[in-house]
PDB file of N, CA, C and O in Angstrom:
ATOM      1  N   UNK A   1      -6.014  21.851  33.402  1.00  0.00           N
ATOM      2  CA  UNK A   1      -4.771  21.308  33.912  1.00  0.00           C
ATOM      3  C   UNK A   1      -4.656  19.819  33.611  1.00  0.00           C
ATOM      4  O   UNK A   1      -3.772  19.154  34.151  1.00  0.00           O
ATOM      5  N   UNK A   2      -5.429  19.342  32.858  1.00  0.00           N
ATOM      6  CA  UNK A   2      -5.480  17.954  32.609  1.00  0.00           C
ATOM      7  C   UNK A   2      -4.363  17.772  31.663  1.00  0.00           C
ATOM      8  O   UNK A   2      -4.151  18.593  30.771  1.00  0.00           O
ATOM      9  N   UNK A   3      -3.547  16.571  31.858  1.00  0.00           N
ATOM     10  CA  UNK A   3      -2.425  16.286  30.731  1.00  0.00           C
ATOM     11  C   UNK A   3      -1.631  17.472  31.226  1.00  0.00           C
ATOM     12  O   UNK A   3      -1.370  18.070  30.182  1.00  0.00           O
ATOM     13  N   UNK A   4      -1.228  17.988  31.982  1.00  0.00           N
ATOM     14  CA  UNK A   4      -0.438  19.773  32.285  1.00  0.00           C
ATOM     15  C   UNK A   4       1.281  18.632  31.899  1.00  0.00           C
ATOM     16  O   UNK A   4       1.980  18.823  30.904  1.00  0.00           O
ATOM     17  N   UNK A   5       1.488  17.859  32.666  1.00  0.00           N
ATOM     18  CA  UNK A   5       3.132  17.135  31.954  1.00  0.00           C
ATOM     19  C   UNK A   5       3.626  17.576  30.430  1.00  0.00           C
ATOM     20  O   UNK A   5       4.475  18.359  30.004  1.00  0.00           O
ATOM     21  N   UNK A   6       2.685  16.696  29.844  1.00  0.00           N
ATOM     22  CA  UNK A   6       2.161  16.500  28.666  1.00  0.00           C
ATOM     23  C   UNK A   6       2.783  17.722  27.510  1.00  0.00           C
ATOM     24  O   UNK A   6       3.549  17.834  26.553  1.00  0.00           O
ATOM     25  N   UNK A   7       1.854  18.495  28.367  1.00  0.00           N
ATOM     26  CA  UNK A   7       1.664  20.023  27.947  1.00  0.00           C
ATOM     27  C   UNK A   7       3.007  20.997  28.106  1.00  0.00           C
ATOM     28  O   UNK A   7       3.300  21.997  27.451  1.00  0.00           O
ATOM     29  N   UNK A   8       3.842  20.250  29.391  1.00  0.00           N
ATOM     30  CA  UNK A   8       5.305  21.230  29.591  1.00  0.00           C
ATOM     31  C   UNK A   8       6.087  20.352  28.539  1.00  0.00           C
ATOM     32  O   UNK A   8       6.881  21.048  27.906  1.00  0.00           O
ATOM     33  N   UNK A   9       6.091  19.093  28.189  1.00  0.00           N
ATOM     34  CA  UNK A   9       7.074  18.530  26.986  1.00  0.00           C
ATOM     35  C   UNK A   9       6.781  19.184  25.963  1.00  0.00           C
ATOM     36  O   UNK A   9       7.715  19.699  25.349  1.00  0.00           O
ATOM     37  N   UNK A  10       5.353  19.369  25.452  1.00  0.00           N
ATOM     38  CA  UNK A  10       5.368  19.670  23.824  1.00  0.00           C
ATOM     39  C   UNK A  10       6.177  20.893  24.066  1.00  0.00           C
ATOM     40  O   UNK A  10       7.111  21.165  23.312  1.00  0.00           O
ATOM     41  N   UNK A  11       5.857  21.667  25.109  1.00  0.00           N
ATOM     42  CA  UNK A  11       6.116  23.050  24.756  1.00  0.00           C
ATOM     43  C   UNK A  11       7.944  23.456  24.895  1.00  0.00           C
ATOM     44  O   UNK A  11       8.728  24.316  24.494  1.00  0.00           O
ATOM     45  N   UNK A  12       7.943  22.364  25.630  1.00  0.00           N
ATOM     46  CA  UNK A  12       9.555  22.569  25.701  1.00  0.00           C
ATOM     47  C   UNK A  12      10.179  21.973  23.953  1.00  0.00           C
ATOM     48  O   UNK A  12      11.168  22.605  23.582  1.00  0.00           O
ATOM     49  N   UNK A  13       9.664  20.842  22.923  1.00  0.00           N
ATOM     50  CA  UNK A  13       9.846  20.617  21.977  1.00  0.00           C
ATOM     51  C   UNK A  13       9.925  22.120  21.085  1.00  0.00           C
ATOM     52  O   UNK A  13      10.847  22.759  20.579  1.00  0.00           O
ATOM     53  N   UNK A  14       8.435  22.300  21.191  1.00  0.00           N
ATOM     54  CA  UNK A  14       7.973  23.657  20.373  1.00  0.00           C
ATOM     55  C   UNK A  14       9.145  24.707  20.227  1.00  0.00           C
ATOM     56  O   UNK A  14       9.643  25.034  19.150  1.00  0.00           O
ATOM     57  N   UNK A  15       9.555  25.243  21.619  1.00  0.00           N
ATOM     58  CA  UNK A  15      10.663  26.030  22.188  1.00  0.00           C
ATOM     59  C   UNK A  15      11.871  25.659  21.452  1.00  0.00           C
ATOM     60  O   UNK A  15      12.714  26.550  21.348  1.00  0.00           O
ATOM     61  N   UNK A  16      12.080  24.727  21.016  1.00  0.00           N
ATOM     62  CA  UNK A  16      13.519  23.975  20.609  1.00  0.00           C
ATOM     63  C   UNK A  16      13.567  24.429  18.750  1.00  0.00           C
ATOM     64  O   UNK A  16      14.374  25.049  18.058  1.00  0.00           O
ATOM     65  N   UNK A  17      12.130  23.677  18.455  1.00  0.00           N
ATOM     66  CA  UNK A  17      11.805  24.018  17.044  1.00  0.00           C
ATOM     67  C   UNK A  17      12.111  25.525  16.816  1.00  0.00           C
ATOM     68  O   UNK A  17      13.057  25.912  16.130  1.00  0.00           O
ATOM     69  N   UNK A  18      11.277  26.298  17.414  1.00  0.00           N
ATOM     70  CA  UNK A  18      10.878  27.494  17.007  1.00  0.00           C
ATOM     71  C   UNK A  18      12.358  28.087  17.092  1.00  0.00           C
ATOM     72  O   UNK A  18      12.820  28.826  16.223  1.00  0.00           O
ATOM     73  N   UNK A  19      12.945  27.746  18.057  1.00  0.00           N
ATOM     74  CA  UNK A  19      14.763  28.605  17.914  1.00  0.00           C
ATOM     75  C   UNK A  19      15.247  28.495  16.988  1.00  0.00           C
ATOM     76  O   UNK A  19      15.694  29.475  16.391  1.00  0.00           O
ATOM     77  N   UNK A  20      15.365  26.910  16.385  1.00  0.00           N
ATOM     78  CA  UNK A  20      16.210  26.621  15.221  1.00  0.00           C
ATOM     79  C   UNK A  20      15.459  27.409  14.001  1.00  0.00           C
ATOM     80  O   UNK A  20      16.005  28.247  13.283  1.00  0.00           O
ATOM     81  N   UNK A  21      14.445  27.086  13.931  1.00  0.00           N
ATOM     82  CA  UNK A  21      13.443  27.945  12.601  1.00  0.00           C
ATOM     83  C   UNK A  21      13.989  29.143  12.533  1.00  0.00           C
ATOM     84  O   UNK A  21      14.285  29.443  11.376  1.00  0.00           O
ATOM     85  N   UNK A  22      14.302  30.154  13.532  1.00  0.00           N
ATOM     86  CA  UNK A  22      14.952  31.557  13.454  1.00  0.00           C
ATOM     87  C   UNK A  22      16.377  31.246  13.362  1.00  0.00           C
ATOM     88  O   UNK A  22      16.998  31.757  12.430  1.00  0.00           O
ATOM     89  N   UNK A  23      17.050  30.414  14.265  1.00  0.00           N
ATOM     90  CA  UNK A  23      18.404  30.791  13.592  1.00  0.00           C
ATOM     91  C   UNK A  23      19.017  30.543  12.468  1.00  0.00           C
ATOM     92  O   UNK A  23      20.071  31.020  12.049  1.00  0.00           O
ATOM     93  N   UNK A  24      17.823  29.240  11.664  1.00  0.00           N
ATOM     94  CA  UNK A  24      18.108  28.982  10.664  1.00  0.00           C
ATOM     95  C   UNK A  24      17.517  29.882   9.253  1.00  0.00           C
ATOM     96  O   UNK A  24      17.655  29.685   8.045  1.00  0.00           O
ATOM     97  N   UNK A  25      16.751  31.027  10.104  1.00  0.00           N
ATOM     98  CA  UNK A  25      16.092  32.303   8.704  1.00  0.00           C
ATOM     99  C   UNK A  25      17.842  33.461   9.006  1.00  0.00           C
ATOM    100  O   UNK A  25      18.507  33.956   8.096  1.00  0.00           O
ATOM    101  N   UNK A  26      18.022  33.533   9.923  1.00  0.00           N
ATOM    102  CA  UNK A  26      19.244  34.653  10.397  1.00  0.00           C
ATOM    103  C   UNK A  26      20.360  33.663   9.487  1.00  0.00           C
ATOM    104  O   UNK A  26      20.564  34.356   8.490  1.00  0.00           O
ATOM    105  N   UNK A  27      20.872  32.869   9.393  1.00  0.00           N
ATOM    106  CA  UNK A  27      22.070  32.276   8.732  1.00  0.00           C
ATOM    107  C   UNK A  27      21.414  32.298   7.435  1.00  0.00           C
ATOM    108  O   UNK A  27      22.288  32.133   6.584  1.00  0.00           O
ATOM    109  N   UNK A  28      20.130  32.444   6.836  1.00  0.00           N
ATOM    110  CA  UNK A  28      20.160  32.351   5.197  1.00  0.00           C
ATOM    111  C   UNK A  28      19.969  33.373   4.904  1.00  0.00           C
ATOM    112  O   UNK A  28      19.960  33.625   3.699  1.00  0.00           O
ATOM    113  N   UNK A  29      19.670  34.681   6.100  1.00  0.00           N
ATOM    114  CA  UNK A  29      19.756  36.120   5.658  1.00  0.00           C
ATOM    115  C   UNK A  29      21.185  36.231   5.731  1.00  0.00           C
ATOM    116  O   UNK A  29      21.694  36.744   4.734  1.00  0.00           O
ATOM    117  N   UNK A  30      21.936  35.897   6.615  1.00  0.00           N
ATOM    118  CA  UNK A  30      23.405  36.544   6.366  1.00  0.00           C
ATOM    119  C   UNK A  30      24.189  36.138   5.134  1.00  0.00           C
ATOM    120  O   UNK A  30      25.092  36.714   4.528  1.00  0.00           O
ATOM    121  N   UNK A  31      23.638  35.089   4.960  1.00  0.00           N
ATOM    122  CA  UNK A  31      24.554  34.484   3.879  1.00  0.00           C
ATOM    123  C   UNK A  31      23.988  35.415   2.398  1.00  0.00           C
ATOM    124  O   UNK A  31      24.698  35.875   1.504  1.00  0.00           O
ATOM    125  N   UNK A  32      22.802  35.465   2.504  1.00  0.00           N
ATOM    126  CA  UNK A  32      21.630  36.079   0.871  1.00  0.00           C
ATOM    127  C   UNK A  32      22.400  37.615   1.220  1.00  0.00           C
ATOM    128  O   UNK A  32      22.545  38.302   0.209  1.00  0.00           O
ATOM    129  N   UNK A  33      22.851  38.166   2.367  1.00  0.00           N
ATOM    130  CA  UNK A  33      22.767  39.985   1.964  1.00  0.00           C
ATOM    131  C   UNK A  33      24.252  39.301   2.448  1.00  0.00           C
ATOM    132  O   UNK A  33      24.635  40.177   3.223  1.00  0.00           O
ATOM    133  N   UNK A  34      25.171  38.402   2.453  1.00  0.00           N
ATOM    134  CA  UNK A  34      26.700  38.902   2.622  1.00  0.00           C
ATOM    135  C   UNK A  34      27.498  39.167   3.453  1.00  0.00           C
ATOM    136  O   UNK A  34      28.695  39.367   3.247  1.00  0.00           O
ATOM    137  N   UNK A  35      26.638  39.221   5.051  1.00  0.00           N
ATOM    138  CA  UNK A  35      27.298  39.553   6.058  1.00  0.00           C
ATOM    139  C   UNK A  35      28.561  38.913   6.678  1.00  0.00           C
ATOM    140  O   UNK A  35      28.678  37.692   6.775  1.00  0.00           O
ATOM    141  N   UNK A  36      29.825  40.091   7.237  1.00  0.00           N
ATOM    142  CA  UNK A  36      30.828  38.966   7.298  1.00  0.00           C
ATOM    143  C   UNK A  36      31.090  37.711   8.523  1.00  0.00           C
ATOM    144  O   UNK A  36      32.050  36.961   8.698  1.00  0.00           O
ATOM    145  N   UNK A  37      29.807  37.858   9.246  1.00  0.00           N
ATOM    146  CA  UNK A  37      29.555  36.585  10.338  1.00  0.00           C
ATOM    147  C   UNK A  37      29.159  35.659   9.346  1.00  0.00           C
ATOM    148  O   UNK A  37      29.341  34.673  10.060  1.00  0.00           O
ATOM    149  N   UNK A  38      28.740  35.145   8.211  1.00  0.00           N
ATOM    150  CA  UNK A  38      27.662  34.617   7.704  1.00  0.00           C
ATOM    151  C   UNK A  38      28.402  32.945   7.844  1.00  0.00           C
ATOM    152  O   UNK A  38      27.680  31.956   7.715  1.00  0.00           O
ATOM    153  N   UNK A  39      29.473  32.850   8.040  1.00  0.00           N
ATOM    154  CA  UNK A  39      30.327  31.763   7.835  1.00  0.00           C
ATOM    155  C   UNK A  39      30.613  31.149   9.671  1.00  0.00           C
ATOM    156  O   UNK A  39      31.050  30.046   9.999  1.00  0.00           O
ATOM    157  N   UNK A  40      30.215  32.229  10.536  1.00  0.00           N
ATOM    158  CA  UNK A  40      30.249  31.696  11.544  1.00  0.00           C
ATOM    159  C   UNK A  40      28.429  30.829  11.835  1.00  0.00           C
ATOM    160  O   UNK A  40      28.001  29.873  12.482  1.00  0.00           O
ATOM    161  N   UNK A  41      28.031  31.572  11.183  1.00  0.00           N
ATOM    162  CA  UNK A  41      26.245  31.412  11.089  1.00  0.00           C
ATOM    163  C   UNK A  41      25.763  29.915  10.843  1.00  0.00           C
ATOM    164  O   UNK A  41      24.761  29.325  11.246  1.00  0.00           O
ATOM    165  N   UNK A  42      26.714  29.549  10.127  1.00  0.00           N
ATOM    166  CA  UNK A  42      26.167  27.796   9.385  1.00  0.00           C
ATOM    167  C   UNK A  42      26.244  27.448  10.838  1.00  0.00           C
ATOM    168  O   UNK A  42      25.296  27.441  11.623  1.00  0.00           O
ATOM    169  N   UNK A  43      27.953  27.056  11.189  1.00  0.00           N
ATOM    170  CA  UNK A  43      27.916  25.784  12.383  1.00  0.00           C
ATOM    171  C   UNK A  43      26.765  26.377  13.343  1.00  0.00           C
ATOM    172  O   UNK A  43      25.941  25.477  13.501  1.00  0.00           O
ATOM    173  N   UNK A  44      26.429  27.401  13.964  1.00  0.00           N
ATOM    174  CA  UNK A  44      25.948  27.735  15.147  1.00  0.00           C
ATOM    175  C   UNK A  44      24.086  27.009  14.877  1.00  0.00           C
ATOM    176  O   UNK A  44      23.212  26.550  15.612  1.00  0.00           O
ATOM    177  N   UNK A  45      24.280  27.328  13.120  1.00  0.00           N
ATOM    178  CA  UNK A  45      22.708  26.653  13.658  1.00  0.00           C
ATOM    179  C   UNK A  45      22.961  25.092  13.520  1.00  0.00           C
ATOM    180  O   UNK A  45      22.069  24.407  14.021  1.00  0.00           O
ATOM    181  N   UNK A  46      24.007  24.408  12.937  1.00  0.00           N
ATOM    182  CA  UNK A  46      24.285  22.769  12.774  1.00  0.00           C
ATOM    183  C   UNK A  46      24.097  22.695  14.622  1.00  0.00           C
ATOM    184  O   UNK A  46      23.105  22.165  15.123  1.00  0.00           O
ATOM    185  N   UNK A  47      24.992  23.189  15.298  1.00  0.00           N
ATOM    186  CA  UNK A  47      24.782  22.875  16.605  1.00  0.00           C
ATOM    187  C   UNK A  47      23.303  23.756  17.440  1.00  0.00           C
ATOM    188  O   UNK A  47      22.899  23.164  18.441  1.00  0.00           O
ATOM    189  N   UNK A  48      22.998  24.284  17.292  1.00  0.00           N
ATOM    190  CA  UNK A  48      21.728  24.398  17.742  1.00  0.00           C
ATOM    191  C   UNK A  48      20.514  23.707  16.923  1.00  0.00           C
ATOM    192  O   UNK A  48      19.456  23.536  17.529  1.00  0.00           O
ATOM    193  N   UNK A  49      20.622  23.310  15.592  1.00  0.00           N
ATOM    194  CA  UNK A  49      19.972  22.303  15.202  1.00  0.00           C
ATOM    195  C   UNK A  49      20.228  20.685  16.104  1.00  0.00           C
ATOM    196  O   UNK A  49      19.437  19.745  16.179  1.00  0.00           O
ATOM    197  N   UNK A  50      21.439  20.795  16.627  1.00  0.00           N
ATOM    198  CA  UNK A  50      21.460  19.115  17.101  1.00  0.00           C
ATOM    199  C   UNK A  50      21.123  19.237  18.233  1.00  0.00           C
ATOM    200  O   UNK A  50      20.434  18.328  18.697  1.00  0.00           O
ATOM    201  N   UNK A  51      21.459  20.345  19.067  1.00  0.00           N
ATOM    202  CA  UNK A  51      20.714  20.564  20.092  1.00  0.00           C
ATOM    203  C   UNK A  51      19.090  20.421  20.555  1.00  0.00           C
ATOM    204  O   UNK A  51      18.440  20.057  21.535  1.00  0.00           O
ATOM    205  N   UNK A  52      18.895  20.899  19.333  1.00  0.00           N
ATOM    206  CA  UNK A  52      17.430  20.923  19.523  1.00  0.00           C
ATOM    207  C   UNK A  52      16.518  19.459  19.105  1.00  0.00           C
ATOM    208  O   UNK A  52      15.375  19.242  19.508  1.00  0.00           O
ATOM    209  N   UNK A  53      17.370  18.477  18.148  1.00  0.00           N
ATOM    210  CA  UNK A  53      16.934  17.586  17.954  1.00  0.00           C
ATOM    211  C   UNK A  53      17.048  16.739  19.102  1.00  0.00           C
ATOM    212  O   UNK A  53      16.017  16.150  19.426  1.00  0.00           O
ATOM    213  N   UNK A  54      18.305  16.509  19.941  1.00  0.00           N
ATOM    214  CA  UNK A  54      18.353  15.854  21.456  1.00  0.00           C
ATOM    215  C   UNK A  54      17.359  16.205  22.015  1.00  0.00           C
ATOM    216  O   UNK A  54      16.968  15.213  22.630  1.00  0.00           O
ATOM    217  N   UNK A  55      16.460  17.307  22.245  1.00  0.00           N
ATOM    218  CA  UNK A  55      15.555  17.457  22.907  1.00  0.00           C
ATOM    219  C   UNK A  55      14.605  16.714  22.353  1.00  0.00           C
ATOM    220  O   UNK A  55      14.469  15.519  22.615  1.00  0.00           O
ATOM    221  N   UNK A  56      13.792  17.428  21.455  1.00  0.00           N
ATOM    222  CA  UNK A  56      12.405  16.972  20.632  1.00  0.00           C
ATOM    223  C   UNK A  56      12.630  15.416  20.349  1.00  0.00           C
ATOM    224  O   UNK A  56      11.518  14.890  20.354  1.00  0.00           O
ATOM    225  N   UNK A  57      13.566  14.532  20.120  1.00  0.00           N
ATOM    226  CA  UNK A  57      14.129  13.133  20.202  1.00  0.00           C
ATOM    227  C   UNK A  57      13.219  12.415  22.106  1.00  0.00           C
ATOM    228  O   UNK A  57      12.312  11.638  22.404  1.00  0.00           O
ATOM    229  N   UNK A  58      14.044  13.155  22.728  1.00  0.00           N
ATOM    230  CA  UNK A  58      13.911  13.183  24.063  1.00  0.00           C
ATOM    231  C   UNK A  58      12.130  12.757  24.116  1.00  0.00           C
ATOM    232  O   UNK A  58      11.516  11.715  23.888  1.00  0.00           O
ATOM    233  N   UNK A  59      11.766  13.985  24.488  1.00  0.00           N
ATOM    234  CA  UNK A  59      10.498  14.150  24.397  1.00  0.00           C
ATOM    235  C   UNK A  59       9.834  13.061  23.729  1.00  0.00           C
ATOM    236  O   UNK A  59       9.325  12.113  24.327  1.00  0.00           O
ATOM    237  N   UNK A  60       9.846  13.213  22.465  1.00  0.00           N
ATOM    238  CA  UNK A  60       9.221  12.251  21.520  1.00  0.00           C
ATOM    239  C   UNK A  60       9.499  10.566  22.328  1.00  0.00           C
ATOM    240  O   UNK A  60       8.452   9.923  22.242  1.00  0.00           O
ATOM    241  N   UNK A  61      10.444   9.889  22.939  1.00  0.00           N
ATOM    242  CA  UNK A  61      10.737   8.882  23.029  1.00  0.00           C
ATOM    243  C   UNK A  61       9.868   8.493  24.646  1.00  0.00           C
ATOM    244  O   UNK A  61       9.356   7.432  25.004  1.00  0.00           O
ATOM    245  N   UNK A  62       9.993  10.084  25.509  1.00  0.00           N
ATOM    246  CA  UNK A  62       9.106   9.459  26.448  1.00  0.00           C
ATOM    247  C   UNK A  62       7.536   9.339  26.117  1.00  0.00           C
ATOM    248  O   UNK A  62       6.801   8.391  26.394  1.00  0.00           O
ATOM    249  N   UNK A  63       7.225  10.458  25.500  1.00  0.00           N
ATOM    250  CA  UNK A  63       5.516  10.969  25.276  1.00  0.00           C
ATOM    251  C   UNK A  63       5.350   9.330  24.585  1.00  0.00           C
ATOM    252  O   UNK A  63       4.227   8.887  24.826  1.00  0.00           O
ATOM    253  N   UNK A  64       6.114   8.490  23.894  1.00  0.00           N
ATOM    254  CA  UNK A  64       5.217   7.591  22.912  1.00  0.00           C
ATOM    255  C   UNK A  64       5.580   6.200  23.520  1.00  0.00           C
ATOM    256  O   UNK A  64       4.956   5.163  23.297  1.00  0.00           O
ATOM    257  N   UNK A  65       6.688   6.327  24.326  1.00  0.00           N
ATOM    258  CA  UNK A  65       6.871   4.926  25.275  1.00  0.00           C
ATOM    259  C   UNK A  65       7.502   3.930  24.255  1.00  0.00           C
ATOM    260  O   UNK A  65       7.961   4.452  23.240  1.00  0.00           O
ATOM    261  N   UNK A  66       7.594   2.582  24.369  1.00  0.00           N
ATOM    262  CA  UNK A  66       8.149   1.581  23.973  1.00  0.00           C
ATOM    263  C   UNK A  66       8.375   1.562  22.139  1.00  0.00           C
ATOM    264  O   UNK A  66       9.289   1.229  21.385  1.00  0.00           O
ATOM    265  N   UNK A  67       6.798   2.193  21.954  1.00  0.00           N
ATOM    266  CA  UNK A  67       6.836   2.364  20.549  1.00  0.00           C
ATOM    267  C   UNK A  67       7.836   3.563  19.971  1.00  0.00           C
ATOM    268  O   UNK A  67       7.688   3.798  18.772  1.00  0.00           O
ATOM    269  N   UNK A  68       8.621   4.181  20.525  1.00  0.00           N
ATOM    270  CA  UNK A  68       9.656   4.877  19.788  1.00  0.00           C
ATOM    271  C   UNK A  68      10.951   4.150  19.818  1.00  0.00           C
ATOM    272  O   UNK A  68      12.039   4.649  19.528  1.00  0.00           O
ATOM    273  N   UNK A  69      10.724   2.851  20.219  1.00  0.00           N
ATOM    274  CA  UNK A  69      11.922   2.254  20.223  1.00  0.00           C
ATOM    275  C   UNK A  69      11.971   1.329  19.291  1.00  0.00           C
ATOM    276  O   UNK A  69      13.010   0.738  18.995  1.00  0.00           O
ATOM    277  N   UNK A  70      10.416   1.049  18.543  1.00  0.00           N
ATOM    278  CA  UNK A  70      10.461  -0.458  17.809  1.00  0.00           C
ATOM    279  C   UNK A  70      11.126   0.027  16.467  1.00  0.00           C
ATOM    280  O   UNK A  70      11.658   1.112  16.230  1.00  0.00           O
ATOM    281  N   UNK A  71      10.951  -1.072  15.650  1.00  0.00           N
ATOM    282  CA  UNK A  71      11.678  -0.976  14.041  1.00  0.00           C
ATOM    283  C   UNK A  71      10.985  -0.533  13.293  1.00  0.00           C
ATOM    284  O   UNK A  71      11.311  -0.105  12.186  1.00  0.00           O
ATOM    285  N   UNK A  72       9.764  -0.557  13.820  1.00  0.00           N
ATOM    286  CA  UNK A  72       8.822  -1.040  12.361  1.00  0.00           C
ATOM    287  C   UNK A  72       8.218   0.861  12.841  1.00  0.00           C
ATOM    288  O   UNK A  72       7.107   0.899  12.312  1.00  0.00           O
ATOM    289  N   UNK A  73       8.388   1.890  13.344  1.00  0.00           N
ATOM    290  CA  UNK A  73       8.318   2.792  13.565  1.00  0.00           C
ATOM    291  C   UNK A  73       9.252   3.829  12.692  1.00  0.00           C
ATOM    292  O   UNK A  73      10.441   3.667  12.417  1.00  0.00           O
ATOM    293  N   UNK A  74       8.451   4.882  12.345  1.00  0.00           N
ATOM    294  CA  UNK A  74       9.200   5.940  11.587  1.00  0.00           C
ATOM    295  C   UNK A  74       9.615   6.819  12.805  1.00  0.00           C
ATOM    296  O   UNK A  74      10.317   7.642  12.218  1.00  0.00           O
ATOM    297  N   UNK A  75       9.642   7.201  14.181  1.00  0.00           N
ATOM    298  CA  UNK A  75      10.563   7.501  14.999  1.00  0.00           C
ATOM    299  C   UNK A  75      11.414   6.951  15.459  1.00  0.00           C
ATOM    300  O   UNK A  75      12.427   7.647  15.524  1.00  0.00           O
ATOM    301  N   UNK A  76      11.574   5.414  16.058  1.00  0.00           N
ATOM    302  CA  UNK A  76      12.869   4.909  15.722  1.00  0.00           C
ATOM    303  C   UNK A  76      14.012   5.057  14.916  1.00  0.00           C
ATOM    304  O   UNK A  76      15.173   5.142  15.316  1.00  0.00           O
ATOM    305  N   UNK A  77      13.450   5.092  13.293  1.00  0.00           N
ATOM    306  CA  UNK A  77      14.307   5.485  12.191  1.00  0.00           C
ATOM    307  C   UNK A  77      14.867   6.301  12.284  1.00  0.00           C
ATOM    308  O   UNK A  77      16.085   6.297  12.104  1.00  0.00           O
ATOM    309  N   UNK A  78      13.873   7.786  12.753  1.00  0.00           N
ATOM    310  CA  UNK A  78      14.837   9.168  12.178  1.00  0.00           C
ATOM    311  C   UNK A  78      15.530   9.168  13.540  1.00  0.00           C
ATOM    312  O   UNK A  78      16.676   9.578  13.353  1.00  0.00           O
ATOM    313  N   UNK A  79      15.327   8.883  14.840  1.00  0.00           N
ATOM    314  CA  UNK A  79      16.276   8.900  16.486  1.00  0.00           C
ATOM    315  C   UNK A  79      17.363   8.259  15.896  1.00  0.00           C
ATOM    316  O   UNK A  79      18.293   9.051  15.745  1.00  0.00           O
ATOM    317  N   UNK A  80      17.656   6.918  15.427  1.00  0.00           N
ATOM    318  CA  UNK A  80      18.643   6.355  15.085  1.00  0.00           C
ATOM    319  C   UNK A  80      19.267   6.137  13.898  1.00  0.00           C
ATOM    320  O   UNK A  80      20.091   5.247  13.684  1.00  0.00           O
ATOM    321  N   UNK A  81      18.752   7.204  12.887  1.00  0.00           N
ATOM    322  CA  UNK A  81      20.026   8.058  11.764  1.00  0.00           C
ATOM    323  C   UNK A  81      20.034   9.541  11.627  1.00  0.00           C
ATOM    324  O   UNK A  81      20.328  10.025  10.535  1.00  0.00           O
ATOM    325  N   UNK A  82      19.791  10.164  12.453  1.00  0.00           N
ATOM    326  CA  UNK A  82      19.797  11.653  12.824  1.00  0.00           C
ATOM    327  C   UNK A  82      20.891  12.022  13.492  1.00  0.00           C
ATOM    328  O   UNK A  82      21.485  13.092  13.358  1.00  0.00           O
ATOM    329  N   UNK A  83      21.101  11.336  14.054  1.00  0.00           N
ATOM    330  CA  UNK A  83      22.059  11.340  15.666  1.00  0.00           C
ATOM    331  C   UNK A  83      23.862  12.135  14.546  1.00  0.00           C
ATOM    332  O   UNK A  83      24.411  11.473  13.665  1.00  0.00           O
ATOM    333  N   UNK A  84      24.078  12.785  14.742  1.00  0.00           N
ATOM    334  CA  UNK A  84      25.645  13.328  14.245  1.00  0.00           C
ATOM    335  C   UNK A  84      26.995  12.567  14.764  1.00  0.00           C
ATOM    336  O   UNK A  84      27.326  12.128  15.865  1.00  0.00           O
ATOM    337  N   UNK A  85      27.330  12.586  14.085  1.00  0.00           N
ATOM    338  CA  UNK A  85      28.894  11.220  13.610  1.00  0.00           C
ATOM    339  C   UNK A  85      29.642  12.299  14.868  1.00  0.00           C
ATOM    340  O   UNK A  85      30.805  12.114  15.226  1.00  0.00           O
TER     341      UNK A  85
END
């Protein structure tokens, strides 16, 4: 139980990843065999992709503290040009 916090963030990250990874294999199967959802398929994973990045963003910014905020950091970078217009 040591680190158990810790342990409910990654897994809530993980959880976020692992959705998009499938909805994003289901939208390149519909699109590869033709199906006629396949066009509803893109946006749903664009928005469950951004969804899921607000989270894992989230996470990432508390688990690493001050340092996800500096410049000179490659999480700073991708938090603050990831973010959707």
């Amino acid at each position: 139980s040591s680190f158990q916090g810790v342990q409910f963030q990654l897994t809530d990250a993980e959880v976020e990843r692992s959705g998009v990874d499938i909805l994003a294999k289901h939208a390149l199967w519909s699109i590869a065999t033709d199906q006629p959802h396949a066009a509803d398929d893109a946006p749903a994973l664009r928005m469950g992709a951004i969804e899921a990045a607000d989270v894992v963003f989230r996470v990432c910014h508390q688990l690493h503290g001050a340092v996800g905020f500096c410049d000179e950091t490659t999480l700073s970078w991708l938090s603050r040009y990831s973010q959707p217009l």
